[in-house]
Each structure stands twice: as structure tokens, then as C-alpha cells.
C-alpha angles and dihedrals in degrees: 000000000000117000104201118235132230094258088047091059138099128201097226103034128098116236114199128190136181139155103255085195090059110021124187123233099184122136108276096025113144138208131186091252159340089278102052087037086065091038093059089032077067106038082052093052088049090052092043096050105232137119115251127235112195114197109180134356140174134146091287107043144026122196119183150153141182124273101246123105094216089051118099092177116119136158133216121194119190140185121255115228084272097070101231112054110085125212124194106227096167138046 
């Protein structure tokens, strides 16, 4: 994890950080981009111990659940205007 410095900053520009070890899957979480968003989709199946069922994906969206039949969970990552940072809206 690399916590940016003052000197690495820019005023304009979003940092976002997130443990990819433990990533968060709360509604409004957000990741860089549609790529690391699957990546940590993944890493928090593997944590939560579920098996993933991923229903539709493109480069602006991901909608998943988990593959049990008595689970209502499932997750929904979009796009912002910008076309590369992901939001969860739905979980």
C-alpha cells in the first residue's frame, strides 16, 4: 500500500486508496477503475468465503451475487462520468 506524499500530490487530482487484501464492498466504495474493482470483487469473495456469480459485466458495469439460492446479497459496480473510476450502488 502506497500512501501518496505531499510532494506526490496534485491539487486537482483523486487519490484513491483501498486494501486490496481486504477490500470493502459497501455502498459508495470506490476503486480507480473497472480492472482493480473485479480484482478486489474477487479478493472479497475469497475473504468472505463465498463463490461469485457474476451476471453481467463490460467496461462500465459489473453485476454480481453470490451462488446460493437462500442469499439475496448482490453487488452492482458502475462507471463515474469519467469513464474509469468505479462506485458500488448497489449491495
Amino acid at each position: 500500500l502506497c500512501i501518496p506524499t505531499f510532494e506526490d500530490c496534485i491539487p486537482w487530482e483523486k487519490v484513491i486508496v483501498y486494501d486490496p487484501d481486504k477490500p470493502c464492498m459497501d455502498l459508495g466504495s470506490v476503486y480507480p477503475n473497472m480492472k482493480e474493482f473485479r480484482l478486489a470483487m474477487r479478493q472479497f469473495a475469497i475473504n468472505e468465503e463465498f463463490e461469485l456469480d457474476t451476471k453481467k459485466t463490460d467496461p462500465t458495469r459489473f453485476i454480481g451475487n453470490r451462488k446460493a439460492e437462500d442469499c439475496p446479497w448482490h453487488i452492482v459496480g458502475r462507471t463515474w462520468p469519467n469513464g474509469n473510476t468505479v462506485m458500488v450502488f448497489s449491495c
